[in-house]
C-alpha positions in Angstrom: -171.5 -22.5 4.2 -173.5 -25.7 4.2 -171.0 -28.2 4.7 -173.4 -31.4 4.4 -174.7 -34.1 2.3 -178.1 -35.4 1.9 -178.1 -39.1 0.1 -182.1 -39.3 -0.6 -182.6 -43.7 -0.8 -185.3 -44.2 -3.0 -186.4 -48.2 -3.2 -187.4 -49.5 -7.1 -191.0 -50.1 -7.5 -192.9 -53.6 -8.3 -190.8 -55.5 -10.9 -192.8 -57.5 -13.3 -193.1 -61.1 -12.0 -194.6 -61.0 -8.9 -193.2 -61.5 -5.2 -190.4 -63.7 -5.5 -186.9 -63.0 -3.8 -184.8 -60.8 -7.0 -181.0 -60.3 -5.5 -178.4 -59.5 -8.3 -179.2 -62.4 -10.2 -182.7 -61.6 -11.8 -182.9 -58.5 -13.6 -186.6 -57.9 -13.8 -187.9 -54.1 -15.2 -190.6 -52.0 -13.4 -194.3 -52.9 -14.3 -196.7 -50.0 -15.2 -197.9 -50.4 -11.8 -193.5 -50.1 -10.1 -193.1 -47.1 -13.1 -196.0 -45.3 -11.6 -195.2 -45.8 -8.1 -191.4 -44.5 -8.7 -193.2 -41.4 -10.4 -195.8 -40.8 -7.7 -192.9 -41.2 -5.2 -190.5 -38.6 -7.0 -193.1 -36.0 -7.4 -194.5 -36.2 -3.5 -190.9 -36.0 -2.7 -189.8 -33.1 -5.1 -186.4 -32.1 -4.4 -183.8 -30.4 -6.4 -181.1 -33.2 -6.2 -177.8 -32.3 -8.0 -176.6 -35.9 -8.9 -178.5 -39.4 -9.6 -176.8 -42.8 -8.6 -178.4 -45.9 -9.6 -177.9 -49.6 -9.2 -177.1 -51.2 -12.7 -179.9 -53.2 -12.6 -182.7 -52.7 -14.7 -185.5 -52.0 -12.2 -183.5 -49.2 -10.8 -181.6 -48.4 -13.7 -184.4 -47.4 -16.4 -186.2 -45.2 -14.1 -183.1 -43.3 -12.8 -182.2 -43.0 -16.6 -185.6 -41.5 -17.3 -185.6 -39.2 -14.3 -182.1 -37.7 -15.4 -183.0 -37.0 -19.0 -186.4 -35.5 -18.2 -185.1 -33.2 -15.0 -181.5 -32.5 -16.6 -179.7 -34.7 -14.1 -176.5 -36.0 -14.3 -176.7 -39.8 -13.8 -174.1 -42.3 -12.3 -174.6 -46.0 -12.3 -172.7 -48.0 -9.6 -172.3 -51.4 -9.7 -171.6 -51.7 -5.9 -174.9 -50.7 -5.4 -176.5 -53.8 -7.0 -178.8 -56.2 -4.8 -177.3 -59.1 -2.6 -177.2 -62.2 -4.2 -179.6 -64.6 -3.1 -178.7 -67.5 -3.9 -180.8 -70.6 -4.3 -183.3 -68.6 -3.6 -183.1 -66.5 -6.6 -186.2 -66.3 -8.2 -188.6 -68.1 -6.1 -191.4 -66.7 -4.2 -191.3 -66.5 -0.5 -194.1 -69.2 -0.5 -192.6 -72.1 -2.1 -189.7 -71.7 0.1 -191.8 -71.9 3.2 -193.9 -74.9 1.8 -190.8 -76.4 0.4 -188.7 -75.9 3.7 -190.3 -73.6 6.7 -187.2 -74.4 8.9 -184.8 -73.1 6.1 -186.7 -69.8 5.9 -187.5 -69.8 9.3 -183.2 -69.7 10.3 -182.7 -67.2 7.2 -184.8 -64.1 9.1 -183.7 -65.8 12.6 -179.7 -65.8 11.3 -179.6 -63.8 7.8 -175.9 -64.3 8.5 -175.2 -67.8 9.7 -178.3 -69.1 7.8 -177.5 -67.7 4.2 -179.6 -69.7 1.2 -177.0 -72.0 -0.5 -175.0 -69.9 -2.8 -176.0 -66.7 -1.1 -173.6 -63.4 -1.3 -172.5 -63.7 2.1 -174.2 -60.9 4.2 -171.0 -59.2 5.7 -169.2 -59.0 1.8 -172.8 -57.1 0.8 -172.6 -54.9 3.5 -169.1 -53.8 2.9 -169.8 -53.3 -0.5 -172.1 -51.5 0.2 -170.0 -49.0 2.3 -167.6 -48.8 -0.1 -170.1 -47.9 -3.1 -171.7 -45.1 -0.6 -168.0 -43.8 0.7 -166.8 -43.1 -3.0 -170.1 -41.7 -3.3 -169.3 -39.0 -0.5 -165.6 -39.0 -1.9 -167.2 -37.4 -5.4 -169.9 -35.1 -3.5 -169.3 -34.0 -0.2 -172.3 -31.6 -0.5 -175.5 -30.8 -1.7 -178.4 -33.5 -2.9 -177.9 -37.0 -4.3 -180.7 -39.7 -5.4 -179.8 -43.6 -5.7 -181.9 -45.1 -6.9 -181.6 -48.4 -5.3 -182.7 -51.8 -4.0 -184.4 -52.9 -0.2 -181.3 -54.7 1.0 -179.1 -51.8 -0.4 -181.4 -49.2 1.7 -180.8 -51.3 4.6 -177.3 -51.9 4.2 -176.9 -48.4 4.5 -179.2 -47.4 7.5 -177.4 -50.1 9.5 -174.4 -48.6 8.4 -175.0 -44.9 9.3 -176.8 -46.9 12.8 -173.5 -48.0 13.2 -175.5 -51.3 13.9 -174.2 -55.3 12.3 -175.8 -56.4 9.1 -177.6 -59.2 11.0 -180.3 -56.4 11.7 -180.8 -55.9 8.1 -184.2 -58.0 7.3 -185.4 -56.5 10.7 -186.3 -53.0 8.5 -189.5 -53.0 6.0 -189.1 -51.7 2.5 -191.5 -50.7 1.0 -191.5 -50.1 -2.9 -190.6 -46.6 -3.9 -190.2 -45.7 -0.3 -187.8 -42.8 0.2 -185.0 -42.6 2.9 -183.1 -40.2 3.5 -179.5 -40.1 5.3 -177.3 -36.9 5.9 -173.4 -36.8 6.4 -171.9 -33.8 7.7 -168.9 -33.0 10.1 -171.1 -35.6 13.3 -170.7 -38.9 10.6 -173.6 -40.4 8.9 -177.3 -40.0 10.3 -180.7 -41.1 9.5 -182.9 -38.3 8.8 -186.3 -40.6 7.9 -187.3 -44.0 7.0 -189.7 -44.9 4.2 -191.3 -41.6 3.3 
């Protein structure tokens, strides 16, 4: 009897709007370009996954919507599983911050926990909510194949949690968009099975 759960991480693809920092307080959709990539990245991946769980927000939320009416999926959306807040920071690219204030930015990726953007979800409060969205996840499936469809902080809130590892190490992972991860839970715990496929 297969006693385990595979919990398949699959990032959004590129809002529309460009590179600017998009935590639980902008709710851009997928362009053509991010709708394409989430379909490219499903199909390479084809797997026969029993349940869909998507973040509420829109650029995980329409494409998990259309994926579970087209393949016959039941679909969950979990708030928990919405991106940190960010803040100040909300909205603005990653370049005007460093123009603006290098030594800010510069402390954020140094400290992402001491050195939070002012208004910022604090880090550990994401992490365990995080947790707590994937451990009633298991609760409702403790086998076979889930999607979520999530965000890049989400993905590595939960590989530092299956790592077993603080969430200061979180912004040292790359996301890529509509990179798949994949983590397995069995009778050992939580375990990374790849990164960014």
């Amino acid at each position: 009897m297969n006693t385990s759960l595979r919990i398949d991480l699959l990032r959004h693809g590129e809002p529309e709007g460009g590179q600017r920092y998009r935590g639980c307080g902008i709710d851009d959709p997928l362009s053509e370009t991010g709708w394409a990539q989430m379909r490219a990245a499903v199909q390479a991946n084809a797997a026969s996954w029993d349940h869909i769980i998507t973040s509420p927000m829109r650029r995980c939320r329409e494409f998990a919507e259309a994926l579970s009416r087209e393949r016959g999926i039941a679909l969950s959306v979990e708030p928990g599983l919405r991106e940190v807040g960010f803040g100040s920071w909300e909205g603005r690219s990653p370049e005007v911050i460093k123009a603006e204030s290098l030594d800010e930015y510069l402390a954020f990726y140094n400290d992402p926990v001491g050195a939070r953007p002012a208004g910022a979800e604090p880090l550990d409060a994401f992490a365990r909510r995080v947790r707590l969205a994937l451990a009633a996840a298991t609760e409702r499936h403790a086998r076979g194949h889930l999607l979520v469809v999530a965000h890049s902080g989400v993905i590595r809130a939960a590989i530092t949690l299956a790592m077993d590892v603080s969430p200061a190490a979180l912004y040292r992972l790359r996301m890529p968009y509509a990179a798949l991860t994949r983590l397995r839970v069995d009778e050992r715990g939580m375990s990374v099975e790849f990164v960014n496929r």
